[in-house]
C-alpha positions as CSV (number, residue, x, y, z in Angstrom):
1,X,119.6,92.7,89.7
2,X,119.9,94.1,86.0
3,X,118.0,97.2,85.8
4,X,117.2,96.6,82.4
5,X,115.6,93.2,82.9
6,X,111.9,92.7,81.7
7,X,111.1,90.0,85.1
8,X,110.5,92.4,88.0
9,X,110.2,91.8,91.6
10,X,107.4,92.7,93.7
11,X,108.5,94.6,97.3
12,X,107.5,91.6,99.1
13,X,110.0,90.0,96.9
14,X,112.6,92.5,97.5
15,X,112.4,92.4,100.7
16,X,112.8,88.5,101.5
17,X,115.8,88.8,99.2
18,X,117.2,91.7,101.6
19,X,116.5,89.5,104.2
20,X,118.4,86.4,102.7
21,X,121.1,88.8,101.9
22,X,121.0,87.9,97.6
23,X,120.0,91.8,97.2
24,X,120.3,94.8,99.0
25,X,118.7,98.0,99.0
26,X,121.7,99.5,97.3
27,X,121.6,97.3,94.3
28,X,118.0,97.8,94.1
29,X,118.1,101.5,94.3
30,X,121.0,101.5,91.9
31,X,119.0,99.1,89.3
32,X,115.5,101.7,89.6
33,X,117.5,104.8,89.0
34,X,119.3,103.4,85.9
35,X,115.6,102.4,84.6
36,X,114.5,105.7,85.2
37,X,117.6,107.0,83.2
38,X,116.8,104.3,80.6
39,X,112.9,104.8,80.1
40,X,111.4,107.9,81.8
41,X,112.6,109.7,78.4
42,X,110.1,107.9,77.2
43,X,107.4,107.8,79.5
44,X,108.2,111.2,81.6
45,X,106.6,109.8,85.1
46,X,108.4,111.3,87.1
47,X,108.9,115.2,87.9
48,X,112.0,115.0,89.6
49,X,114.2,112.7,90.6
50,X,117.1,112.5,94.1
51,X,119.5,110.4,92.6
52,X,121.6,111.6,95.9
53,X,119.4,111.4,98.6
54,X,117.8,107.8,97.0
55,X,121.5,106.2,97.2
56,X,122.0,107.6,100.7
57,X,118.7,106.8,102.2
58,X,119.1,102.7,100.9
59,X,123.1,102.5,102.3
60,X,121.7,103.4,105.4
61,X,118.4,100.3,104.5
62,X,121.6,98.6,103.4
63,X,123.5,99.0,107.1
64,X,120.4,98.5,109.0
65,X,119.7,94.9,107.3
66,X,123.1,94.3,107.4
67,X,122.6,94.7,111.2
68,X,119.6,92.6,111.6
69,X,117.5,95.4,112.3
70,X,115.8,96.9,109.5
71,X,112.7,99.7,111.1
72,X,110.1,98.3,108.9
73,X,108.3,95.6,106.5
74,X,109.1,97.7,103.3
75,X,112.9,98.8,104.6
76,X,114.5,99.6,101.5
77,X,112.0,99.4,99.2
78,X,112.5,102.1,96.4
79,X,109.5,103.9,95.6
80,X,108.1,107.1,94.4
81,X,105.3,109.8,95.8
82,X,103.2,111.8,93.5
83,X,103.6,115.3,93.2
84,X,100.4,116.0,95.4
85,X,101.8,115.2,98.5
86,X,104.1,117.4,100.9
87,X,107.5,116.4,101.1
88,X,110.0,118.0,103.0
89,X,113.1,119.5,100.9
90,X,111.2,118.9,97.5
91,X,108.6,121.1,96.0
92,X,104.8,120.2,95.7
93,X,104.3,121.7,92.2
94,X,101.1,119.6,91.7
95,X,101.5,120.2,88.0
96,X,101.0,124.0,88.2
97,X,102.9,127.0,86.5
98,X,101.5,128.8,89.3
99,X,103.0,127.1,92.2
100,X,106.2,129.0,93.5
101,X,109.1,126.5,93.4
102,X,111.0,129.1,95.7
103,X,109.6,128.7,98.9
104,X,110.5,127.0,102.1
105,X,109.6,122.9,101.8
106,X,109.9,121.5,105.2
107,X,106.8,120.0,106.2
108,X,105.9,116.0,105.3
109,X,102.0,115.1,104.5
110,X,101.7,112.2,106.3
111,X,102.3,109.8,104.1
112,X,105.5,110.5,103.1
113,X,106.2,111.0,107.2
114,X,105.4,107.4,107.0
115,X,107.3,106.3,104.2
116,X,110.2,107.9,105.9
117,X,109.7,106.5,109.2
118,X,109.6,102.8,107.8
119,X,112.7,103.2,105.8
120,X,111.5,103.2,102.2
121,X,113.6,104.7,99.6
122,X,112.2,107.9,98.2
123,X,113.8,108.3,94.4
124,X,111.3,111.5,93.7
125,X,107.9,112.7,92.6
126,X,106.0,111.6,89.8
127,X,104.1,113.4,87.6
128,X,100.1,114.8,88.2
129,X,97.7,116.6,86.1
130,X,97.4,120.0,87.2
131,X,95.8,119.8,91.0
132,X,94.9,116.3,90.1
133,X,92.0,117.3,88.5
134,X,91.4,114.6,85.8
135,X,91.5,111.2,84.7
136,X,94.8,111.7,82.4
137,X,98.1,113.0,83.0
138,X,99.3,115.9,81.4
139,X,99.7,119.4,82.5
140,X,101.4,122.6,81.2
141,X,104.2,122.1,84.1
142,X,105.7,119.0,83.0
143,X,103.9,118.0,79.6
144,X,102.4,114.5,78.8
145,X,102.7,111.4,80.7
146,X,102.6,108.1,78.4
147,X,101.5,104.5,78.9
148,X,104.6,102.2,79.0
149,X,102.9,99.4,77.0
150,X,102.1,101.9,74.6
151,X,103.7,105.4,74.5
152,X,101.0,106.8,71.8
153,X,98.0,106.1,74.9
154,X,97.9,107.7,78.2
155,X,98.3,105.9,81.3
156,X,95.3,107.5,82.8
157,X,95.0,109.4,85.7
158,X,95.3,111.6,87.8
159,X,98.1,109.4,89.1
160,X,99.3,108.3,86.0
161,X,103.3,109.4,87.2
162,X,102.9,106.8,89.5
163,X,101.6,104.2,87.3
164,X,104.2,104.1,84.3
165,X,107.0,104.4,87.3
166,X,105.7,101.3,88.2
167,X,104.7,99.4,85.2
168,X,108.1,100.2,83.6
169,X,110.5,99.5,86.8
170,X,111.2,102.9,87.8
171,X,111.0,101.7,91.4
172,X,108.4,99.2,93.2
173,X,105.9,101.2,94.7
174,X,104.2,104.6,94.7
175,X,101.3,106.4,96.6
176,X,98.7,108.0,94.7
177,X,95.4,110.3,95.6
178,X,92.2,109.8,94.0
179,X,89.5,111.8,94.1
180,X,87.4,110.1,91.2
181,X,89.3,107.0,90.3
182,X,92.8,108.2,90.0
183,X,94.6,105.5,91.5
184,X,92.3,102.9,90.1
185,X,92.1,104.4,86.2
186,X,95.9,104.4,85.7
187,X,96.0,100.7,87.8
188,X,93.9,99.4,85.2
189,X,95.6,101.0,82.0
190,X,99.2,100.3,83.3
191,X,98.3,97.1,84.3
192,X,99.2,97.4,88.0
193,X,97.6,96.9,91.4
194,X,95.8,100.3,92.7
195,X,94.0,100.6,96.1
196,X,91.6,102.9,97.4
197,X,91.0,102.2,101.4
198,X,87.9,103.5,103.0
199,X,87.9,107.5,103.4
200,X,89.9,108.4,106.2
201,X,92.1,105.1,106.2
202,X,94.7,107.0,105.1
203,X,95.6,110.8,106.9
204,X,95.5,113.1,104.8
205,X,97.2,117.1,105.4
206,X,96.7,119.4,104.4
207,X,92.9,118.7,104.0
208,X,91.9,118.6,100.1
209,X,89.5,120.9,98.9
210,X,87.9,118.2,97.5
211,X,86.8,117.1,100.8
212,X,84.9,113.6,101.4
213,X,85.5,112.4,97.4
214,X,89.5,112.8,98.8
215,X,91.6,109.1,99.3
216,X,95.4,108.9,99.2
217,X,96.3,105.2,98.1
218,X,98.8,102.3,97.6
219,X,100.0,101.3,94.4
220,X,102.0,98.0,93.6
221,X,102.5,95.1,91.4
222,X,100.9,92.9,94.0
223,X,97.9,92.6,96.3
224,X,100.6,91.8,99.2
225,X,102.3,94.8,98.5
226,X,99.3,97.1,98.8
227,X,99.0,95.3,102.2
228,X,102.1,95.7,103.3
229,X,101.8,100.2,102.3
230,X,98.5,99.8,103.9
231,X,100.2,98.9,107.2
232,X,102.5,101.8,106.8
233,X,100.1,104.9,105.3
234,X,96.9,103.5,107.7
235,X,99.0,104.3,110.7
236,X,97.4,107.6,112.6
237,X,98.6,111.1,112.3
238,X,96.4,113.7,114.4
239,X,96.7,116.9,111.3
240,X,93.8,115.1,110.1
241,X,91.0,115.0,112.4
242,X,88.9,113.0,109.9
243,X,90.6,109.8,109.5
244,X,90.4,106.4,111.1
245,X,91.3,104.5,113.8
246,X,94.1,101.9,113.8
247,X,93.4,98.8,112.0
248,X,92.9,95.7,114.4
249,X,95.6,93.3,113.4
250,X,97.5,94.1,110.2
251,X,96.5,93.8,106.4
252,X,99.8,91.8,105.8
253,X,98.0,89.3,107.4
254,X,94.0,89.8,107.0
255,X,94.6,90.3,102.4
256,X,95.6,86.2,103.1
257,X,92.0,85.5,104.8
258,X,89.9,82.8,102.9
259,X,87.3,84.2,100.4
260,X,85.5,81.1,99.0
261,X,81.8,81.4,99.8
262,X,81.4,84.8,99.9
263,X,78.8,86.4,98.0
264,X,80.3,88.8,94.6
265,X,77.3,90.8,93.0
266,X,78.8,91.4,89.0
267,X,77.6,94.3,87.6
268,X,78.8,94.4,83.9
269,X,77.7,98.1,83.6
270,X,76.3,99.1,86.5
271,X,73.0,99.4,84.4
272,X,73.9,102.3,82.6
273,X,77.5,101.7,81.3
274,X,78.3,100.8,77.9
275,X,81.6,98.8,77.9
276,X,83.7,98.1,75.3
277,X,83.2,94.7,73.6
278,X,86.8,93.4,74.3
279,X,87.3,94.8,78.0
280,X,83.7,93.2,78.8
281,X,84.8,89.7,78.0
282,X,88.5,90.1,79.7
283,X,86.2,91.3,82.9
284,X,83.7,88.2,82.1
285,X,86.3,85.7,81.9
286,X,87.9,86.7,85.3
287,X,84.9,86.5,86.8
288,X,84.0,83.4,85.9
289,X,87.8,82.6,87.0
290,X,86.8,83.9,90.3
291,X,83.5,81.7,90.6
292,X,85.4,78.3,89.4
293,X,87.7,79.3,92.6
294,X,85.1,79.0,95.3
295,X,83.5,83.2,95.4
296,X,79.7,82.3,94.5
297,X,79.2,84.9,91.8
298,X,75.5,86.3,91.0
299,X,75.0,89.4,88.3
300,X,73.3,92.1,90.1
301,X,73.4,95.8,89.3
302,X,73.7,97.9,93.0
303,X,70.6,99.8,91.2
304,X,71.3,103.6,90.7
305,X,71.5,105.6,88.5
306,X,74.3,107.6,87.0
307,X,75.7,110.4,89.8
308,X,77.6,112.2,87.6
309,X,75.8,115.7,88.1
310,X,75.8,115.4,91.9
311,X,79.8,114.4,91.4
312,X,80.2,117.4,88.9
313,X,79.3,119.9,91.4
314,X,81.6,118.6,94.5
315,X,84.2,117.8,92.1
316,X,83.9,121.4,90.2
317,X,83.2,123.3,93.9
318,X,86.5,122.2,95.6
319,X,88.6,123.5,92.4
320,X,86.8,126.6,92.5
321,X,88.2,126.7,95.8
322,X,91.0,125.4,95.2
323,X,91.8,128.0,92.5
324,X,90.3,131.1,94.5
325,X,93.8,131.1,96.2
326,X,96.2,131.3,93.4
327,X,97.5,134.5,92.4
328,X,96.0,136.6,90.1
329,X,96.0,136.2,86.6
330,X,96.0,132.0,86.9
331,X,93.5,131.6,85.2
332,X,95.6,132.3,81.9
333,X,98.1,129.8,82.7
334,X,96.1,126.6,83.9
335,X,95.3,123.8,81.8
336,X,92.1,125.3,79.8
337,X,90.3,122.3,81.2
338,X,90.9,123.2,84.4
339,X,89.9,126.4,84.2
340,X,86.7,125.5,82.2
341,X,85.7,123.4,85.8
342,X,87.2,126.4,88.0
343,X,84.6,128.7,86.1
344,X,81.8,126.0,86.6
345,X,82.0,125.4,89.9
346,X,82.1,128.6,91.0
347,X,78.6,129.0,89.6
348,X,77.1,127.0,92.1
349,X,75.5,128.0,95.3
350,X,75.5,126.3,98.7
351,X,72.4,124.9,98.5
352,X,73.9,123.4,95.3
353,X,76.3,121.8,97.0
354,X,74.3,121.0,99.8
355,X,71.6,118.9,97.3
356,X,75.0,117.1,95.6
357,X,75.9,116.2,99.3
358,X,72.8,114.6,100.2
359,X,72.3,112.9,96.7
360,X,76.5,111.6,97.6
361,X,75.2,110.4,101.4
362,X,72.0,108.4,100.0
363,X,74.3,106.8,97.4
364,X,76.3,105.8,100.1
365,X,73.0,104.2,101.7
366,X,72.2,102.5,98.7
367,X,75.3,100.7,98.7
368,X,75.3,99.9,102.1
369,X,72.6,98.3,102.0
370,X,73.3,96.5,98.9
371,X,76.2,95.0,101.0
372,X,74.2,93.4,103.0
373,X,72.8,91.0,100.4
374,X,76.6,91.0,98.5
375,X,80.0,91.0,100.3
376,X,81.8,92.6,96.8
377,X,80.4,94.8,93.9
378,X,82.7,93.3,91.1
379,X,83.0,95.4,87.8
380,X,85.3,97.0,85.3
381,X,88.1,99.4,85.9
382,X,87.4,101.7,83.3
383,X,85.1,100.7,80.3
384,X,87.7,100.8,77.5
385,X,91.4,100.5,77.4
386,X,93.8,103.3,76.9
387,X,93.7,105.7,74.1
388,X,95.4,108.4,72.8
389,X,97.7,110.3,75.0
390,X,97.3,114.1,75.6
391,X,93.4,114.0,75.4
392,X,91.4,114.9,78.5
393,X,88.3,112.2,76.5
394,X,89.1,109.5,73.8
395,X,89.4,111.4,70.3
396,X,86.3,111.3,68.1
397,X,84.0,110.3,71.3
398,X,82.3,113.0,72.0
399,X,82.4,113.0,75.3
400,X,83.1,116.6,77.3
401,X,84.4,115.4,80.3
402,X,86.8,113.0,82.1
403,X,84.4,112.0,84.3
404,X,81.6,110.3,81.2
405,X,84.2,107.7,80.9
406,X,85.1,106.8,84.0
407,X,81.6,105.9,85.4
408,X,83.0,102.6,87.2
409,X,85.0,104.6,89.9
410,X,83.8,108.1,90.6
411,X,80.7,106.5,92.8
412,X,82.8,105.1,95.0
413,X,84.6,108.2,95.9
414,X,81.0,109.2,96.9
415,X,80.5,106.4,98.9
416,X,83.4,106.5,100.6
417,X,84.2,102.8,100.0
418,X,87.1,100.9,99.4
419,X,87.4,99.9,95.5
420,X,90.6,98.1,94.1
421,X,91.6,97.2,90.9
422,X,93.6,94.8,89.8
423,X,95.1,93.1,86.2
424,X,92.6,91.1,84.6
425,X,93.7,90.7,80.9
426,X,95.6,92.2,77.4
427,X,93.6,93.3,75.0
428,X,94.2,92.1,71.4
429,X,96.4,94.8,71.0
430,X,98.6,94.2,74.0
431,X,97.1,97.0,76.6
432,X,96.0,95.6,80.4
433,X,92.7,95.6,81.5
434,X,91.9,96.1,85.0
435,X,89.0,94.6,87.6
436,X,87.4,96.5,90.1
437,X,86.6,94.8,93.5
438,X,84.7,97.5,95.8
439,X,83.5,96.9,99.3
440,X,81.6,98.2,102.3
441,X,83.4,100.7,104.2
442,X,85.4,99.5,106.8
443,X,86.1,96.2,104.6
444,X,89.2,97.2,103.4
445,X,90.4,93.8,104.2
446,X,88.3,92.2,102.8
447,X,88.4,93.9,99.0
448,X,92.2,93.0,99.1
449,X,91.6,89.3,100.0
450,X,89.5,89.5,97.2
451,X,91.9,90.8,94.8
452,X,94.7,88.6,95.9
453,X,92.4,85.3,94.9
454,X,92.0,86.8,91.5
455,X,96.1,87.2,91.2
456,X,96.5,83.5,92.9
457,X,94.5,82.1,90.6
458,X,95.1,84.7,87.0
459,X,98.9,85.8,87.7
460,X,99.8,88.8,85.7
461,X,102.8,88.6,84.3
462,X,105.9,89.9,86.2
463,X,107.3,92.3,83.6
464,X,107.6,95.3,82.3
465,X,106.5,96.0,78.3
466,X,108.5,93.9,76.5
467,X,109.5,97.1,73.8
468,X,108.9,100.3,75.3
469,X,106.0,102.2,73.1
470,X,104.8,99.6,71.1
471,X,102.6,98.0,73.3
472,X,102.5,93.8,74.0
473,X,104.2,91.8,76.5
């Protein structure tokens, strides 16, 4: 397995050639290293890298298939974490200046507990904007992420490290947080798979500031993929005394469940959005893909309107808090953005907070009961394809915040509900375009399903950019 090759494998792939014994976790470890080597240069996903401990952790995947007994679905799989999550004998820098490197690291969140436990190869952490805190990746830690189809755009964010590791073959999978869309921005501009689950689905510790808007999720090149981390991540870990019960049955199993007939609601703009011309007709056209293939497709807007103020103030409240306990004299080093929210949010009472909670909980009864007319909400991703990297809004737009143009994902962090998106086209110019499928809660099963129809019947192509930085495939 050339590391260099543009025809990628997805884990699932991987993994059955483990099993047949044509790879092994060695080679593949070997061949996402070198890529790393060869392209993160370029794209500077990842914030560090275990070149050492990746090789040593897939010899013993290696030994364990070998022996017929490898201790998990994804055994060997090499994949990254994103520098928000604890991980034990690497630092959690989450993109800050003002996080002491020099401290003891010996605790595991629980998903990289999990990850561990089922054998994956770890290769390192990938990069975040400072505290995750918008929808692009760049920070004063580690500088500016950049799209591999196009190294002039951003691959979104906040989990953008995660995104051009996987896009470009710096490993298969990665696990993500998002707070506002940040696994599902970057899955749409990188042109990947990006998942996430009902709140709670996945433990989370410590506890973000950012409370109920907080997911951690799966990202892949595939919907069977996601299923397959779901399985692992989902599993229960009592440091969070929030999160769900075990899944009945496995995902593996329940993303292959039979769709046609359902009822889709597509909402081109949720009534208020204005989409760019050429990502409305990708959207459109997969749609109408979906409806040929059995779904029974009817436009309907879930009928709200825009949350953005209610989200402003739990989103700006938790960095406040967030912020409170760094050392003095932060607030001269954080990312002026950053700070700008930190100063906001912490001009907002409780009651505030209390009146954006209630305003996030009927939001959440809207939609529930806008689910029981529609199975799936189907709409964009993000409104308009990648643009210029190391801007927090797209240049000459206007716009003051991150959040006025994502307005396709941030609601669903205040539902609580599961949202995925998944490759739906290229632009003219050669950047992806992603789909986002969003359920009830709870139907985390059946927003995958979903998504894995759309890739049965539109597959997106197996490969990473073609020419690194100059976009196409």
């Amino acid at each position: 397995m050339a590391a260099n090759t543009n025809n990628l494998l997805t884990a699932s792939e991987l993994v059955g050639a483990y099993s047949s014994g044509e790879l092994s976790p060695v080679e593949a470890t070997r061949a996402a290293l070198q890529a790393i080597e060869e392209r993160d240069g370029d794209c500077n996903a990842y914030t560090m890298v275990d070149a050492e401990s990746a090789m040593a952790q897939a010899e013993d995947s290696e030994k364990r298939w070998r022996d017929g007994h490898p201790i998990g679905w994804l055994d060997g799989v090499p994949t990254s974490i994103k520098d928000m999550f604890l991980t034990q004998g690497w630092p959690t820098l989450r993109g800050s200046t003002c996080v002491d490197p020099d401290q003891p690291w010996d605790v595991d969140s629980p998903v990289t507990a999990r990850l561990r436990e089922h054998g994956l190869v770890l290769l390192g952490k990938t990069t975040t904007p400072e505290l995750g805190w918008k929808g692009v990746t760049d920070n004063p830690l580690n500088g500016i992420t950049r799209n591999p189809w196009d190294l002039s755009r951003t691959p979104g964010g906040s989990s953008g490290g995660s995104s051009a590791a996987i896009a470009a073959g710096m490993g298969e999978l990665s696990v993500g947080t998002d707070g506002g869309g940040s696994v599902r921005i970057p899955a749409s501009f990188c042109g990947i798979v990006g998942f996430k689950p009902t709140h709670g689905r996945i433990p989370l510790y410590p506890a973000s500031p950012f409370g109920a808007l907080a997911h951690a999720g799966p990202m892949a090149r595939s919907v069977d993929d996601i299923a397959l981390m779901l399985d692992v991540l989902a599993l229960t870990d009592y440091r969070d005394p929030t999160a769900l019960p075990p899944q009945v049955g496995t995902y593996r199993e329940a993303v292959r469940r039979d769709v046609r007939g359902l009822n889709a609601a597509f909402s081109p703009g949720l009534g208020y959005v204005d989409v760019d011309p050429e990502v409305a007709q990708i959207v459109v056209s997969a749609v109408a893909a979906l409806s040929e293939a059995g779904l029974r497709v009817e436009e309907a807007d879930p009928g709200f309107t825009d949350p953005i103020d209610a989200f402003g103030v739990l989103w700006s409240t938790g960095a406040a808090k967030w912020l409170d306990t760094f050392p003095e004299g932060s607030a001269e080093k954080i990312d002026p953005g950053l700070r700008t929210v930190w100063e906001k949010g912490r001009t907002f009472s409780a009651s505030d907070y209390l009146d954006a909670n209630a305003e996030r909980a009927a939001l959440g009864i809207r939609m529930g009961e806008f689910h029981t007319r529609y199975d799936v909400l189907i709409t964009p991703t993000v409104p308009i394809p990648p643009f210029e990297a190391g801007h927090d809004v797209p240049p000459g737009s206007g716009m003051e915040s991150w959040a006025q143009w994502t307005p396709f994902t941030y609601p669903f962090n205040m539902t609580q509900q599961p949202g995925v998106s998944v490759p739906a086209g290229f632009t003219s110019d050669g950047l992806p375009v992603g789909l986002q499928i969003v359920g009830p809660r709870h139907s985390d099963d059946l927003v995958l399903a979903v998504a894995r129809l759309l890739e049965e019947i539109r597959p997106w192509p197996p490969s990473t950019p073609a020419r690194p930085g100059r976009g196409g495939r």
